[in-house]
C-alpha positions in Angstrom: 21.3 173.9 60.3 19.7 176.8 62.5 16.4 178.0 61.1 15.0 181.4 62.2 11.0 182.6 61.4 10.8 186.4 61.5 7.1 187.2 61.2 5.7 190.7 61.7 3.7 190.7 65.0 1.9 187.4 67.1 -0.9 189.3 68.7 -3.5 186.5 67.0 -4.3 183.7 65.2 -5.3 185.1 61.5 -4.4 183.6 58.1 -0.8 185.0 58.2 -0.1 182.9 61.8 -2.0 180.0 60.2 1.5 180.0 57.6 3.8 180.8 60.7 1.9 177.7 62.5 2.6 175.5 59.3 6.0 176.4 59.0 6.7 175.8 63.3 5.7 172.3 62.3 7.7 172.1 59.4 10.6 173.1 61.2 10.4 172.1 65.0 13.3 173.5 66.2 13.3 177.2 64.5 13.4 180.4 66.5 11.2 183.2 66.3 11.7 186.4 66.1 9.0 189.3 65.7 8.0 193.0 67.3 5.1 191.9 69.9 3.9 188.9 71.4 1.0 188.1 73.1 1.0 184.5 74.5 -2.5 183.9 75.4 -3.5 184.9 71.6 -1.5 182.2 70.1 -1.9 179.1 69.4 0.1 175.9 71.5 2.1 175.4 68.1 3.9 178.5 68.2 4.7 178.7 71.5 6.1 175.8 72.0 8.9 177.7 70.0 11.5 180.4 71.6 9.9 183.6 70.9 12.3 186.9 70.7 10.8 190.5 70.4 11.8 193.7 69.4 12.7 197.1 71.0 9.1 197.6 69.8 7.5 195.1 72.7 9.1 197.3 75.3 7.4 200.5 74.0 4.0 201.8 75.7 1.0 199.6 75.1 2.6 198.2 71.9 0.6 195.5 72.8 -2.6 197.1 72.0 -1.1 200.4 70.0 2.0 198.2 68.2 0.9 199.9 64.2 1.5 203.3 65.8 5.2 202.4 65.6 5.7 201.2 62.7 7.8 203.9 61.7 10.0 202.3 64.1 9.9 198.9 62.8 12.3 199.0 60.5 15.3 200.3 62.9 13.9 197.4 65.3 14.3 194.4 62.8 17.7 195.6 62.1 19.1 195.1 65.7 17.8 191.4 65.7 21.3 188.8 65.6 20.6 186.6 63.1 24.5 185.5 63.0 23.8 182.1 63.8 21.3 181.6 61.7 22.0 179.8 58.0 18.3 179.7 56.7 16.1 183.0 57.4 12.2 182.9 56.8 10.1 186.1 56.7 6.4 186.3 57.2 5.5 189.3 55.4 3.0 191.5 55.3 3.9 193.6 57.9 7.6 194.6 58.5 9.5 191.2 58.5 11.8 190.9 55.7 14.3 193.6 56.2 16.8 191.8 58.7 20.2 191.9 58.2 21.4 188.0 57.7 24.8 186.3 56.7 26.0 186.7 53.1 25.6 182.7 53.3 22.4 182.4 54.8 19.5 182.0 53.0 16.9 184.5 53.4 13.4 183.6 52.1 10.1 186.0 52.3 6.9 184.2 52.4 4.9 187.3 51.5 1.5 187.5 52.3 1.3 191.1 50.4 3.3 194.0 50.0 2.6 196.5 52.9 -0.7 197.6 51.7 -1.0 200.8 53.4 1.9 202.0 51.6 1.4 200.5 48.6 -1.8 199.3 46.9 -4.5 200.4 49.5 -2.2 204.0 50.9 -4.6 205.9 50.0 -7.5 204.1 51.8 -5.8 204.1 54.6 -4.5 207.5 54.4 -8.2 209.1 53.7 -9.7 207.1 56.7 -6.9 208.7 59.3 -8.0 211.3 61.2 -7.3 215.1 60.3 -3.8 215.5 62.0 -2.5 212.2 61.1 -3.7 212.7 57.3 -1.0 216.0 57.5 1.9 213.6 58.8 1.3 209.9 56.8 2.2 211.2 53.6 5.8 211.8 55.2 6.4 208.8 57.4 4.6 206.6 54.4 7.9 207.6 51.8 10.3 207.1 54.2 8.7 203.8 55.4 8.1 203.2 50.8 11.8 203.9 50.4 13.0 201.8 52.7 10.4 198.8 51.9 11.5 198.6 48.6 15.2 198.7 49.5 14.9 195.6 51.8 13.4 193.5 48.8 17.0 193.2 47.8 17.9 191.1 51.1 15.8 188.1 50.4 17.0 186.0 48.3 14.0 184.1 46.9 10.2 185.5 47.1 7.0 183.1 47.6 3.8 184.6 47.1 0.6 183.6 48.6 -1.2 184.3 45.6 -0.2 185.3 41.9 -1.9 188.7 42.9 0.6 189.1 45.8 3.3 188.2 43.0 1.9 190.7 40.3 2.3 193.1 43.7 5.9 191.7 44.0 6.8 192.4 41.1 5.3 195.8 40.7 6.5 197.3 44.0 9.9 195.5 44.5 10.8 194.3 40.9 11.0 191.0 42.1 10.0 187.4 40.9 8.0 185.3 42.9 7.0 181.4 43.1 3.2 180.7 44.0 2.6 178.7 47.1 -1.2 179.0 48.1 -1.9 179.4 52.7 -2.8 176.7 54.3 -5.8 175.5 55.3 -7.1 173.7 58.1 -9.4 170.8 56.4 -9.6 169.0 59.9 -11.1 171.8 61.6 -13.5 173.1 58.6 -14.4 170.0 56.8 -17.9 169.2 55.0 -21.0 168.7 56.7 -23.3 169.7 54.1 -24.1 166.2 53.4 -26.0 165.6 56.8 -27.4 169.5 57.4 -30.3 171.0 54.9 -29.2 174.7 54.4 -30.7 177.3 56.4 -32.3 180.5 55.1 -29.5 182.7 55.7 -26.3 183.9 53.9 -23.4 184.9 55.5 -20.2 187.1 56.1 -17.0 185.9 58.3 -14.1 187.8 59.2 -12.5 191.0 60.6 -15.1 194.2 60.3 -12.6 196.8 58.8 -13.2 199.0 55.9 -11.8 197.0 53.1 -14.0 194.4 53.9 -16.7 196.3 52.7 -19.1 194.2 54.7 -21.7 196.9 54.5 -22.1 195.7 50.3 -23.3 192.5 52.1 -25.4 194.0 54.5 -27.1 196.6 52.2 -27.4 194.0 49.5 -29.2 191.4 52.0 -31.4 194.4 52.8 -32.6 195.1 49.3 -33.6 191.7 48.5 -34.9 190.9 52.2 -32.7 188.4 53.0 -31.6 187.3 56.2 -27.5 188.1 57.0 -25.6 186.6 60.0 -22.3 188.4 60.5 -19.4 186.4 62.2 -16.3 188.4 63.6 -15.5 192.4 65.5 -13.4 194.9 64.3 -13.9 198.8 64.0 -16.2 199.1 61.8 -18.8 197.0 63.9 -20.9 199.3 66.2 -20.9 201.8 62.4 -22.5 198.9 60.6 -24.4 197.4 63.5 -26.9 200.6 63.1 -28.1 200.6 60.2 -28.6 196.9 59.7 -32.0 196.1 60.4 -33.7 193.5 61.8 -32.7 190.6 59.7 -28.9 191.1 60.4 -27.6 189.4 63.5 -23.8 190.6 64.8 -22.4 187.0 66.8 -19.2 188.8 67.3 -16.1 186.1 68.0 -17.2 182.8 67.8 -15.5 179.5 67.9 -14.6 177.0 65.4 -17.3 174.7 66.3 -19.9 177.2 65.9 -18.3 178.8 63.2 -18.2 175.7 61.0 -21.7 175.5 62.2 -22.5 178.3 60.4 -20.5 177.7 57.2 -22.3 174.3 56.8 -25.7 175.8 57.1 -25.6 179.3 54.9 -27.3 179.1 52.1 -23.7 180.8 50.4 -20.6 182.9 51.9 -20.7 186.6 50.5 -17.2 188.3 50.1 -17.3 191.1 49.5 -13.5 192.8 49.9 -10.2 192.0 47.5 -8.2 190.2 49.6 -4.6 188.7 48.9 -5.3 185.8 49.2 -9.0 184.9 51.5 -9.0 181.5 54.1 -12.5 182.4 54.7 -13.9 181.3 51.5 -11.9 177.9 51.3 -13.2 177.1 54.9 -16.5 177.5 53.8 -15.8 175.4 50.7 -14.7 172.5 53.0 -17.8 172.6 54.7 -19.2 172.1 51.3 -21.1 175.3 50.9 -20.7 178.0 47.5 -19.1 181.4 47.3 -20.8 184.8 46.3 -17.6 186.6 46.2 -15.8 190.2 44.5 -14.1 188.9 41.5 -10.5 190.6 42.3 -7.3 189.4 44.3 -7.0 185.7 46.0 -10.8 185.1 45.4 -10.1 184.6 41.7 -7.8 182.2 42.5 -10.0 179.6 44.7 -13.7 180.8 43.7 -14.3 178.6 40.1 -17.4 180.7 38.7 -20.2 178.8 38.1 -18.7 175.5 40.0 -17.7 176.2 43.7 -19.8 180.3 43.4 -20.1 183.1 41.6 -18.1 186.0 41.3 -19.4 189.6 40.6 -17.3 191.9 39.5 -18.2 195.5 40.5 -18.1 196.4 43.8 -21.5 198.1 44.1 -24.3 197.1 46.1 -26.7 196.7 42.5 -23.6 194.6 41.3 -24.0 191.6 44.4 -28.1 191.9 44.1 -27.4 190.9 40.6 -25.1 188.1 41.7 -27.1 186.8 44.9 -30.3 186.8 42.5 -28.1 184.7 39.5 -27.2 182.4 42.4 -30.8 181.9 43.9 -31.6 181.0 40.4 -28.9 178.1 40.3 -28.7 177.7 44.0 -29.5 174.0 43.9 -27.2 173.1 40.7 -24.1 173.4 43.3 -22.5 170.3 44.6 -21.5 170.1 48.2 -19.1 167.6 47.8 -17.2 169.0 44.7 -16.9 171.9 46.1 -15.7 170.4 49.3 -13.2 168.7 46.8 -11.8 171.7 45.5 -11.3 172.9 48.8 -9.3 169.6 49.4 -6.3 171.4 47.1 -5.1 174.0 49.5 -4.7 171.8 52.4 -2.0 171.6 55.0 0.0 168.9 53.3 -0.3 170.5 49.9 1.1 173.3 51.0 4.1 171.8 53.3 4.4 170.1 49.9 5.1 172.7 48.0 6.6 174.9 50.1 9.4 172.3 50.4 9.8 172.1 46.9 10.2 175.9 46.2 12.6 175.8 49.4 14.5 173.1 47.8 14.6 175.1 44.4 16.0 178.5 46.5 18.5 176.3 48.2 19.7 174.7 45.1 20.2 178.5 43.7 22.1 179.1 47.0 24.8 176.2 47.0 27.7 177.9 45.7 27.8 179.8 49.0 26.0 177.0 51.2 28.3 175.3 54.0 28.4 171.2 54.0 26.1 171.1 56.6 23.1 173.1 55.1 23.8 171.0 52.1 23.7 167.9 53.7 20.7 169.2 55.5 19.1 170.3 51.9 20.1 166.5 50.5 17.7 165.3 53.6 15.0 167.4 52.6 14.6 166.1 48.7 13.4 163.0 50.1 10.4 165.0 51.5 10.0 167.6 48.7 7.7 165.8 45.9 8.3 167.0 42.5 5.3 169.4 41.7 2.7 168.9 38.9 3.4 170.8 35.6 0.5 173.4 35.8 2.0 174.7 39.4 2.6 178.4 38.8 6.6 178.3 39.8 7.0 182.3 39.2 4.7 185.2 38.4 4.5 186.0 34.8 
């Protein structure tokens, strides 16, 4: 059987081509097809794969300025030939799932959310635009809403990274949607709190864009005069690099080494943004060290209050003093290697695991329309796919 991975855009190695990575090793000889690659970002995994792009890699600088089509997108993914393909499986969070595939193949949408900047977070995005693009989003956003919504009904079976990406699924696209938690790399970010005291610093990792709301962190930090260290670039990083202070230190990009460094010596994580899902705080749970974190989206799902952190549940800067102070007061009730143990659940194998055995479960759905060798193919894979426990979420309620 011929396996095809659409994901949205390869231009880095971020949670969503952490999945795409998993599911290159899953399925060794799958093509890949997405709007713009760039090699050098990516990791051996994936390019060891053929890699096809889309009209959109052969625009101007769409290496650099590839969002400013995405108006295009759509137009592009339906020109890709997927004839040959009987199983189809979208990345999404981007534009991905709204290929055109056989009526016997099997499409499935790993969905890593909803297009946010059409859907839950438009109007972020929209009021942080500048002035002349502020007059044309509003246009090019309920074309692009129209047609998002109108390519749900081309997959066949949804997984969701998180049961909020599901609620999201089901909201926006009227869609059910299994649960299968991301991956994450326990080998790389694995606990060392054991063997390191904790150092006298908190700390923030990840991208620096507005939802991230890293400046809660840093004002918070400030307020209580704690020390910050702030791992990661983005846009917003020269804006919050002035008015941090002297006991905030930018590092910028780092390494895993150093960055598991880091994790294994902060006194706790601060998250401060609703994510879909969130790798960051699991890979500082492997290292074995607690989670001050927003109590909305993925973080919900992997941050057990009291246990492995604390959430807080307003974002306001008062709101994480209040939380940073609860956990100072508890600090050294926290277990390193419980939480490292909780962390232990969303590993690489669980997730293969499962992710077999909701692909099993799509297939089985399928197999009135299924040809002898994708069934024989799917009668292989049962001896892989282990039956799940009975509390796995298997659709959003």
């Amino acid at each position: 059987m011929r396996v095809a991975l659409v994901h949205y855009w390869l231009v880095g190695m971020r949670g969503g081509e952490k999945v795409l990575e998993s599911l290159c090793e899953m399925f060794p000889d799958a093509d890949i097809f997405t709007h713009v690659y760039v090699p050098d970002r990516i990791s051996d995994t994936i390019r060891r794969h053929k890699v096809t792009t889309t009209m959109i890699a052969r625009l101007p600088f769409a290496h650099r300025m590839y969002q400013s089509y995405l108006p295009l997108m759509p137009l592009a993914l339906e020109q890709i030939d997927l004839r040959n393909y009987d199983l189809v499986i979208s990345s999404e969070s981007g534009p991905a799932k709204g290929v055109l595939t056989r009526p016997d193949a099997l499409h499935v949408c790993y969905c890593h959310t909803p297009m946010r900047y059409i859907w839950n977070m438009y109007q972020d995005y929209r009021d942080g635009a500048s002035r002349p693009m502020r007059a044309v989003i509003p246009f090019l956003a309920h074309r692009l809403r129209n047609w998002d919504y109108s390519s749900a009904a081309r997959v066949d079976y949804f997984i969701a990274n998180s049961r909020t990406v599901a609620e999201r699924i089901n909201k926006y696209y009227r869609r059910p949607a299994s649960v299968v938690h991301p991956p994450v790399d326990l080998g790389t970010f694995s606990t060392t709190r054991r063997d390191v005291e904790a150092d006298d610093f908190y700390l923030v990792a990840g991208q620096l864009i507005r939802y991230k709301r890293v400046d809660l962190a840093i004002e918070a930090c400030r307020a209580l005069g704690r020390r910050l260290v702030v791992i990661g670039n983005g846009g917003e990083h020269d804006e919050l690099a002035r008015g941090a202070g002297p006991l905030v230190q930018f590092l910028g990009r780092v390494d895993d080494h150093t960055l598991r460094s880091y994790y294994a010596r902060c006194r706790a994580l601060l998250f401060t943004g609703e994510e879909d899902f969130g790798i960051v705080p699991l890979e500082a749970m492997a290292c074995g060290r607690p989670v001050i974190a927003y109590g909305r989206g993925g973080a919900t799902e992997t941050v057990v209050n009291g246990l492995t952190g604390l959430l807080f549940h307003e974002q306001r800067v008062a709101s994480l003093v209040d939380a940073i102070r609860q956990f100072e007061a508890m600090e050294k009730g926290f277990d390193p290697a419980r939480i490292a143990a909780h962390a232990a659940r969303f590993s690489k194998d669980e997730f293969r695991r499962q992710f077999l055995a909701r692909l099993e479960i799509a297939m089985e759905e399928h197999v009135p329309r299924l040809s002898p060798p994708t069934e024989a193919w799917m009668g292989r894979q049962r001896t892989v796919a282990m039956p799940l426990p009975a509390s796995a979420p298997l659709a959003a309620d």
